[in-house]
C-alpha positions, 0 to 999 in steps of 0.5 A: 519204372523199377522194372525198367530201371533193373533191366538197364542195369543188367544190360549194362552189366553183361555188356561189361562182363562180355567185352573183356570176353570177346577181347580175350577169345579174339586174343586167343584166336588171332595167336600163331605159332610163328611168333614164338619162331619170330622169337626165337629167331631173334634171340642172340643166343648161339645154337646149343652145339658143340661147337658153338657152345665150345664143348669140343675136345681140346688138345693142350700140350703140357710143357715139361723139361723132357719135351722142350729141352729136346726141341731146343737141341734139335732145333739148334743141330739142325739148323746150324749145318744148314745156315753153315750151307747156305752161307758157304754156298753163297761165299762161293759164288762170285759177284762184281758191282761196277758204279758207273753214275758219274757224279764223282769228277774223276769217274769216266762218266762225269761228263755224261752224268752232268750233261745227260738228259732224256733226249741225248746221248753220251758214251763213256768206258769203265775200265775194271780187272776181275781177279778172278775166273768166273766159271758157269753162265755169268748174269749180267745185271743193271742195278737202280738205288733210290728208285721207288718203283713200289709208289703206289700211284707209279705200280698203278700206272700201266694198262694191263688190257693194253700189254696183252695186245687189247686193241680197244685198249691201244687207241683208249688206254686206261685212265690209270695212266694219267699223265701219260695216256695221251700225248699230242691228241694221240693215245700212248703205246705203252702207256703209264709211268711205268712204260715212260721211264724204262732203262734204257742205257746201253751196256757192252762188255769188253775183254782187254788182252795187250791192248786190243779189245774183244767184245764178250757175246751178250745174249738179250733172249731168254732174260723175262719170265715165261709166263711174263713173255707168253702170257702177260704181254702180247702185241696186238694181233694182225696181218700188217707189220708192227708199224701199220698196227700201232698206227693212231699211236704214240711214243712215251714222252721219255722214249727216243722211238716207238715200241716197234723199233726197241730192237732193230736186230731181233724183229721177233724182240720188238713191240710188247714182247720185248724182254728188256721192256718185260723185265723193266714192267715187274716193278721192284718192291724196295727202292735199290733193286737189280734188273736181269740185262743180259746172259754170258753162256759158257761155251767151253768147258775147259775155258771159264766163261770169263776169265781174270783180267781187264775188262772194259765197260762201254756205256751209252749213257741215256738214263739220268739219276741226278734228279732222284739223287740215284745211282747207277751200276753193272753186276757180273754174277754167277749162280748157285743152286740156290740161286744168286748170292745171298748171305742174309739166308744162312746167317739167319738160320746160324743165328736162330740155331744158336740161339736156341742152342744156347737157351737148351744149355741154359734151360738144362742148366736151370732144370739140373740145378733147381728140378731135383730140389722142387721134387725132394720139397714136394716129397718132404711136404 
């Protein structure tokens, strides 16, 4: 029994002894190298790099009296002839506004502005004197305020794919132009707000000499971007005429005919490719903006292209403001090299140049006076 009795507990004995053993061994064999890559793929310690750890060379300028005094003064001799420039350049050309909204009881156009809506028409004639000669190809423009056409919803509402002459998208425009997708069952050729409420007053230009009236040739071609008229908009392409290609179609709400028939002189000037549709489709990024309506070329050279006097404005009144409180004008305008007039551009480089002008005289003021006491301090201590 004794004998018996030792040999169980020495069993029991090296069964304790060997499992930790076994355990331990299956530890070691079941260890892989991956799991220090785990690791270390884990961690959120950037890779020891130059560039990670920001030992890269650095550059820092030092600021001295001898580097920004120099930078002010230069700044401000060269920036002042240019705004000098500028502003001359833009006081040079010469530019008339003619209101004609109509709100005014005494304006020529107040019975068309109280009277007018989308679907009628009303003619009226502004009488106006330019005091002036205007030399040079004159830019007839019209002019919208209070017009948001930079609301996010009304710049959305147009079908690009449509514009481009897309025939899938002629019978199914996008749904960007709801409200004005569809109208009567039938899908609206161009569609969108945008489409829906082009400008589309009627503007002529009179020349009054004792009493008689010459009409000033307007040219309507050549009034949109190149790119907007030979690659951004097209018609649909086909053997027929416009009117059998936009057949399943219909108007805008607001237009008084089809897309096919905005210019009846020009046949080349009709459907998508319509310069005063393209010029209207370039939404404007402020609410009082100008449109390009129409070009007055210089045909004599000893003749100004408009010359002082009485001029009359004749209008087809079409496009009501009174809703948005807008108002209406026409622009007579020459241009420069540096395009149409714009004081805003050389007062502000007058303006920047003189205030960094101004800050190097005081700054050389401050240095003459104070930067010789620092340095006999530091020498004294």
């Amino acid at each position: 029994d004794n004998v018996s009795a030792s040999l169980c507990v020495g069993l029991w004995a090296s069964l304790v002894v060997a499992v930790p053993v076994a355990e331990g061994r299956k530890m070691a064999t079941s260890y892989s190298p991956k799991d220090d890559d785990v690791h270390q793929h884990r961690s959120r310690k950037p890779d020891n790099t130059a560039f990670k750890q920001q030992r890269l060379p650095a550059w820092q300028p030092i600021l001295t009296a001898g580097t920004v005094l120099p930078a002010f003064f230069i700044i401000g001799l060269v920036f002042i002839p240019i705004g000098i420039g500028l502003f001359v350049t833009s006081n040079n050309i010469k530019e008339m506004e003619i209101d004609y909204t109509g709100t005014e009881i005494d304006s020529p156009c107040h019975k068309c502005a109280v009277n007018g809506t989308w679907n009628t028409t009303c003619e009226c004639v502004v009488p106006f004197q330019l005091e002036h000669p205007y030399e040079g190809n004159v830019f007839m423009y019209y002019g919208l305020s209070n017009f948001y056409q930079n609301h996010r919803r009304y710049v959305k509402s147009r079908d690009d794919s449509q514009l481009n002459g897309d025939k899938s998208s002629l019978t199914n425009p996008s749904k960007e132009c709801e409200p004005y997708r569809t109208s009567d069952g039938l899908p609206i050729a161009p569609c969108g707000a945008i489409a829906n409420s082009l400008f589309n007053d009627t503007l002529k230009l009179y020349y009054v000499d004792n009493g008689t009236e010459t009409e000033i040739t307007l040219i309507k071609k050549g009034i949109a971007w190149w790119t907007d008229k030979n690659v951004k908009f097209r018609n649909p392409t086909g053997d027929y005429n416009l009117s059998y290609i936009f057949t399943g179609t219909t108007k805008p709400v607001n237009w008084p005919k089809p897309v096919y028939e905005l210019d009846p002189e020009e046949k080349d000037n009709n459907g998508f490719i319509n310069e005063d549709f393209i010029v209207w489709m370039r939404t404007a990024a402020l609410p009082t903006f100008r449109k390009l309506y129409r070009l007055i070329e210089k045909k004599d050279s000893l003749a100004p292209t408009l010359q002082h006097g009485n001029y009359t404005l004749h209008v087809t009144y079409n496009y009501p403001v009174d809703s948005f409180h807008g108002r209406k004008r026409m622009i007579l305008s020459t241009i420069s090299w540096m395009g149409g007039k714009n004081p805003f551009l050389g007062m502000a480089y007058i303006t920047v140049g003189s205030i960094c002008f101004v800050l190097g005289v005081v700054l050389l003021f401050i240095h003459h006076k104070y930067g010789n006491r620092n340095s006999s301090t530091e020498i004294t201590n």
